[in-house]
C-alpha positions as CSV (number, residue, x, y, z in Angstrom):
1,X,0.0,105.2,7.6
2,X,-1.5,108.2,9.3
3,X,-3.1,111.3,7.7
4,X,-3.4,114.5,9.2
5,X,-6.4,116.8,9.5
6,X,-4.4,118.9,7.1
7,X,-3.7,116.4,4.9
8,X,-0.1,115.0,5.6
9,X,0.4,111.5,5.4
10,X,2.9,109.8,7.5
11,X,4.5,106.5,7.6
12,X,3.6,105.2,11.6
13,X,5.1,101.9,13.5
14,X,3.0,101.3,16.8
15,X,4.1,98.9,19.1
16,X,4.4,98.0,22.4
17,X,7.6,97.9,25.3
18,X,7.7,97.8,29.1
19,X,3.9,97.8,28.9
20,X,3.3,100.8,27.5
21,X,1.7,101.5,24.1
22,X,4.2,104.0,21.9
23,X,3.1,104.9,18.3
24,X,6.7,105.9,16.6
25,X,6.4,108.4,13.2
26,X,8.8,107.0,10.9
27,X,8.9,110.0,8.5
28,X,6.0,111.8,5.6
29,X,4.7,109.9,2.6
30,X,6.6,112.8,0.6
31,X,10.2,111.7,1.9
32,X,9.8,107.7,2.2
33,X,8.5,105.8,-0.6
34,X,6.5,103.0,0.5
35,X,9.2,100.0,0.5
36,X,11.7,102.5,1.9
37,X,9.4,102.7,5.4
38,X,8.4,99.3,5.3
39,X,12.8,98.3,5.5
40,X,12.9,101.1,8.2
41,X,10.0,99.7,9.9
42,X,11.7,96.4,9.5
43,X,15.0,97.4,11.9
44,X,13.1,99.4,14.3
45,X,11.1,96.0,15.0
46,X,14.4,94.6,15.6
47,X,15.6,97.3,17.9
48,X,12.8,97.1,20.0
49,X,13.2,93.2,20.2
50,X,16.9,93.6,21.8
51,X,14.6,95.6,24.1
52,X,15.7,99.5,22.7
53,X,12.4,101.9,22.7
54,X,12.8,104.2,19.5
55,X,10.6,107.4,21.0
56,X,12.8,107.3,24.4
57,X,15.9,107.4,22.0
58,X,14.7,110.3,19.7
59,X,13.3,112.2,22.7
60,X,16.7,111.8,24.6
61,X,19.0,112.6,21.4
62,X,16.4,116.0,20.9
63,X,17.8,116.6,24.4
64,X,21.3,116.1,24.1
65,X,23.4,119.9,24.1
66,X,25.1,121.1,20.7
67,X,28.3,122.8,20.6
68,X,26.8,125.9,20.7
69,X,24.7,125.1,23.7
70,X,28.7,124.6,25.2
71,X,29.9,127.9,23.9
72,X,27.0,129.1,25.8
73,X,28.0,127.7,29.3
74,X,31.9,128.2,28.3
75,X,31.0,131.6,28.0
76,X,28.5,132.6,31.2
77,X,30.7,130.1,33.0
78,X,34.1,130.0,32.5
79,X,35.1,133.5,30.1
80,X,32.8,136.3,31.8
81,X,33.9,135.5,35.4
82,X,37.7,134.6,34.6
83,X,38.9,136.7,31.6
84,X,39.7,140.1,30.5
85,X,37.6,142.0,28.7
86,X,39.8,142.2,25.9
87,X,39.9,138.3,26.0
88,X,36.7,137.7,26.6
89,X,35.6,140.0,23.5
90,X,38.1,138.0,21.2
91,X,36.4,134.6,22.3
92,X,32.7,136.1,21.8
93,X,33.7,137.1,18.5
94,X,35.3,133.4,17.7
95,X,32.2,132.3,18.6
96,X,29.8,134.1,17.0
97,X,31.8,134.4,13.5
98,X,33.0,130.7,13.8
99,X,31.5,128.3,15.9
100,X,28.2,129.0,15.9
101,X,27.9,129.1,12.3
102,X,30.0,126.6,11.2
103,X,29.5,124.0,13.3
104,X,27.8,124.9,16.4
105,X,24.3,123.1,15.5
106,X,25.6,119.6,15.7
107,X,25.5,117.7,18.5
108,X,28.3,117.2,21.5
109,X,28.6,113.3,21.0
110,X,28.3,113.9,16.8
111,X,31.1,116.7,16.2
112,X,34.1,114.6,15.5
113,X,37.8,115.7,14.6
114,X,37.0,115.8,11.0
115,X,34.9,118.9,11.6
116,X,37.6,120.7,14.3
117,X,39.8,120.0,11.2
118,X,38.0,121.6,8.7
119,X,36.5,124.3,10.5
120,X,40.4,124.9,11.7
121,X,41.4,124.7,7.7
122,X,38.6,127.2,6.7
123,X,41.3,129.7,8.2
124,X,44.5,128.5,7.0
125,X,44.6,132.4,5.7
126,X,45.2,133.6,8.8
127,X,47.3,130.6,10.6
128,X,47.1,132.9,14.1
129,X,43.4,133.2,13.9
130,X,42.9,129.5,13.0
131,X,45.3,128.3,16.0
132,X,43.6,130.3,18.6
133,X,40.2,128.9,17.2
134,X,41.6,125.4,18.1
135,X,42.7,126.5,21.3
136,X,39.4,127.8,22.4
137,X,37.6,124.8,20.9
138,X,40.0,122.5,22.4
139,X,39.4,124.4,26.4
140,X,35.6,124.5,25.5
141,X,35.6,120.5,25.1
142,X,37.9,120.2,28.4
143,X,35.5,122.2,30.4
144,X,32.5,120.1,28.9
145,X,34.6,117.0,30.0
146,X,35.0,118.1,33.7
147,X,31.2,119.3,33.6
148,X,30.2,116.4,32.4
149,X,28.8,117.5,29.1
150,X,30.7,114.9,27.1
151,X,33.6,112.7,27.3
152,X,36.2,113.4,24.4
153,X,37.7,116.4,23.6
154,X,37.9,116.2,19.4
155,X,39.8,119.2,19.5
156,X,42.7,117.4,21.6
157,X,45.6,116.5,18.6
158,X,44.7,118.7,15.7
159,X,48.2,119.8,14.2
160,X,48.5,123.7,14.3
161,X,49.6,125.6,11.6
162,X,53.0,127.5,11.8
163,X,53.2,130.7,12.6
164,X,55.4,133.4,11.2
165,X,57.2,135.6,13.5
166,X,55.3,138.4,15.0
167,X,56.7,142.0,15.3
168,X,55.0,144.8,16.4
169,X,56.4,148.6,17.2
170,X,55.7,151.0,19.9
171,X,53.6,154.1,18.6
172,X,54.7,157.2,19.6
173,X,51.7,157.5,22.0
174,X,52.9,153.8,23.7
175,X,56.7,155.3,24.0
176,X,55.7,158.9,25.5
177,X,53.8,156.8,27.9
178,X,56.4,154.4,28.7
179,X,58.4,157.2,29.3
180,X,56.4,158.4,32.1
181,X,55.8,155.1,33.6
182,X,59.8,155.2,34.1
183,X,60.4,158.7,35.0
184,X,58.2,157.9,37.9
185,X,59.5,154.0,38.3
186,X,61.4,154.0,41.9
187,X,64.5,151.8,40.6
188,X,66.2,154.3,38.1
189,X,68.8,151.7,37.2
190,X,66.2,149.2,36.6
191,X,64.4,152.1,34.4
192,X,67.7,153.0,33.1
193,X,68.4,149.7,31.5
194,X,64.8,149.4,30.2
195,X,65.5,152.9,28.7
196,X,68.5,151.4,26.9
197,X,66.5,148.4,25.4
198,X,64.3,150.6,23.9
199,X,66.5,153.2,22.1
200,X,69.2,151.1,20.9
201,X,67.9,147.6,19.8
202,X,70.5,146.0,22.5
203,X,69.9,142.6,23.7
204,X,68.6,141.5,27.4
205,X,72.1,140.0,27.8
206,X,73.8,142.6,26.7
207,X,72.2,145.2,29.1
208,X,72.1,143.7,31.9
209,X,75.4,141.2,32.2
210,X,78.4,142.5,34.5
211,X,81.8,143.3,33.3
212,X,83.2,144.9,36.1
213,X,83.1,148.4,34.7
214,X,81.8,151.2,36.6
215,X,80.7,152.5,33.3
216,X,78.2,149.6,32.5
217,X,75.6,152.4,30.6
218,X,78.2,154.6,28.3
219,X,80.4,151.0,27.4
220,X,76.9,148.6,26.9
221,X,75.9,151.6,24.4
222,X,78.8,151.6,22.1
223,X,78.3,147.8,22.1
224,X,74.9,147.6,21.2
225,X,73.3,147.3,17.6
226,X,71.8,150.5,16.1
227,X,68.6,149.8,14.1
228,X,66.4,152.2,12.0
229,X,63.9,151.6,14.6
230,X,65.6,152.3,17.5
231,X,67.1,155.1,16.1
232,X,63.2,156.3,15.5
233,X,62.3,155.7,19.1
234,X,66.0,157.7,20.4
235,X,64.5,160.9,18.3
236,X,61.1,160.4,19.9
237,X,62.3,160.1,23.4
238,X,64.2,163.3,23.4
């Protein structure tokens, strides 16, 4: 045992490997009862016999980079230099609201699928959110693989969750802008066909295939399916 100058007592194992003289702290009187150090004690002896030195292993281990230390490197490496700002913003915030505080103190070789799993669950709310998490933790492990930071990629497998259908509609601001962009587009029946996308709800196909008629414009817009919507973005267009 060992006491400090302040008064804290410490189980100690000294002992000797490679012919040097190491003196191992076990862990404080308050946290090990006496037998409990003496069993510890016990293994280490044995560990050190099949010639392992505990203090290289616990410095080593103190050494070895958590996941956060990776979102670090994924970051200043990989996002900053490669991806949009947009992107890069929705990866920082993943990070910072996610990773880091969920699991981002563990070690590289210690986070196993069991935690991508539950940290993945934790937003089974939002199955969108949750599936890009995976993503980004699943290209965070590949970089660490080809930089040598690890050499499994827990992430790899994890089921996703489904995802419903996503839908969004122009503002009127996006179509007034749109607009422009095809007022000024060079191709006119490129823009043309574009135009009749977006004000009648018609399909690609049904745009765009040939049947022969000189009229393709005036016949493909009797054909097409009149929606709410596209009735919306007809009386905003004109």
């Amino acid at each position: 045992m060992r006491v400090t100058a302040a008064g804290v007592t410490s189980f100690i194992l000294d002992y000797r490997i490679s012919g040097r003289q190491r003196r191992y702290t076990i862990g404080r009187h308050s946290d090990l009862t006496v037998a409990a150090a003496r069993i510890e004690a016990g293994e280490l002896r044995a560990r050190i016999r099949d010639g392992h030195d505990p203090m290289e292993e616990r410095h080593q281990g103190r050494k070895e980079p958590t996941l956060g230390d990776l979102a670090t490197e994924y970051l200043e490496r990989h996002a900053v230099p490669n991806k949009r700002p947009s992107s890069l913003r929705v990866d920082r915030q993943m990070i910072d609201n996610n990773i880091r505080p969920g699991i981002g103190k563990l070690r590289l070789k210690a986070v196993g699928r069991r935690d991508i799993e539950a940290l993945h669950l934790s937003l089974k709310a939002t199955p969108y959110a949750a599936n890009r998490l995976l993503s980004l933790l699943s290209k965070m492990f590949n970089l660490g693989i080809q930089w040598k930071w690890t050499a499994e990629n827990p992430a790899r497998g994890v089921p996703r969750f489904q995802e419903g259908k996503r839908e969004r509609w122009l503002t009127t601001k996006e179509i007034q802008r749109f607009r422009e962009a095809l007022d000024s587009y060079t191709d006119q029946n490129a823009a043309n066909a574009l135009r009749l996308l977006m004000l009648t709800g018609s399909r690609e196909g049904e745009v765009l295939k040939p049947n022969g008629n000189s009229s393709t414009f005036s016949a493909t817009c009797g054909q097409s399916r009149a929606t709410t919507q596209s009735r919306s973005a007809w009386n905003t267009y004109h």
